[in-house]
C-alpha positions, 0 to 999 in steps of 0.5 A: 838243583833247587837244594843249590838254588835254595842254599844259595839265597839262604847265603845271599840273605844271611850277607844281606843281613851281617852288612845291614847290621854292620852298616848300621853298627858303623854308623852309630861308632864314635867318630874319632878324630884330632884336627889343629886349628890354625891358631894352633890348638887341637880340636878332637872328637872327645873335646866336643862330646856332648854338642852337635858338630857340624863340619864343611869340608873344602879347599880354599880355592874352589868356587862354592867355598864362598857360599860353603863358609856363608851358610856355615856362618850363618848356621854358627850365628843361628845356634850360637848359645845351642850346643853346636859347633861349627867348623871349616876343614881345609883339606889343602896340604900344608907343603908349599910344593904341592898343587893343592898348598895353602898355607896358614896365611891364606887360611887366617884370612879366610877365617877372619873374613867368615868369623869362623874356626879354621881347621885343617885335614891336610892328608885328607885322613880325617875327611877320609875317616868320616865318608867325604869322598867329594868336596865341599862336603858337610859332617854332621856329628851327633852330641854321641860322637856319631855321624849322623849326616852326610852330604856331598856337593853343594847347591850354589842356590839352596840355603845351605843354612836351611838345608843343615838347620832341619836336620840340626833339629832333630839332633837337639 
């Protein structure tokens, strides 16, 4: 009986052991992925390589957008010139006949409204890809194409900006 007991822990650490070290394999994996601009052009993961990126994950109809896209702002504005870019996703289907449309339209105006690149994820592929599993949420991908923080929500009454400028800094 103890022989049982003893071989079933010595399994359940040999598990414990492989699932850290693939966790930790994953976690250091490139980030692959090609996003399209709303003017057009792609963004992929191999044209950034060798900056850090940050990007918000939203739809434009959700109220914490307006504060996402501000401390998206104002982070861009804060390290303009540093090696990061910064970018807003928009998981919004490009079919008019979906609930959860927004067409590019919609998205231009949003984007000259924070001065920011618009992006779009409309099967949610990418943010899928990269862990987001709640909106709005923030990728942060190291200059190694890795991700190297995540964060789901959003605090309407934290600084955003702040929040993503600390650990910007220990990735620069």
């Amino acid at each position: 009986m103890q022989l049982k007991i003893r071989t079933f822990l010595l399994l359940l650490a040999a598990v414990a052991v492989l699932a850290t070290v693939s966790g930790k394999a994953s976690a250091q994996s490139p980030a692959e992925f090609s996003l399209k601009a709303i003017d057009g052009q792609a963004v992929t993961s191999d044209s950034l390589r060798g900056e850090v990126v940050v990007l918000g994950f939203g739809a434009s109809w959700l109220p914490l957008t307006r504060n996402q896209m501000e401390g998206l702002k104002k982070l861009a504005d804060q390290y303009a010139g540093r090696g990061v870019a910064v970018y807003w996703v928009s998981t919004e289907s490009e079919s008019p006949k979906s609930k959860n449309f927004a067409s590019d339209d919609q998205l231009r105006e949003l984007a000259r409204k924070y001065k920011m690149t618009v992006l779009r994820d409309p099967d949610g592929s990418v943010s899928g890809r990269l862990g987001v599993d709640q909106l709005p949420s923030i990728v942060i991908i190291n200059k190694q194409g890795a991700v190297a923080a995540a964060m789901g929500g959003l605090d309407p009454a934290a600084d955003l900006a702040k929040q993503l400028a600390e650990k910007l800094d220990k990735l620069l």
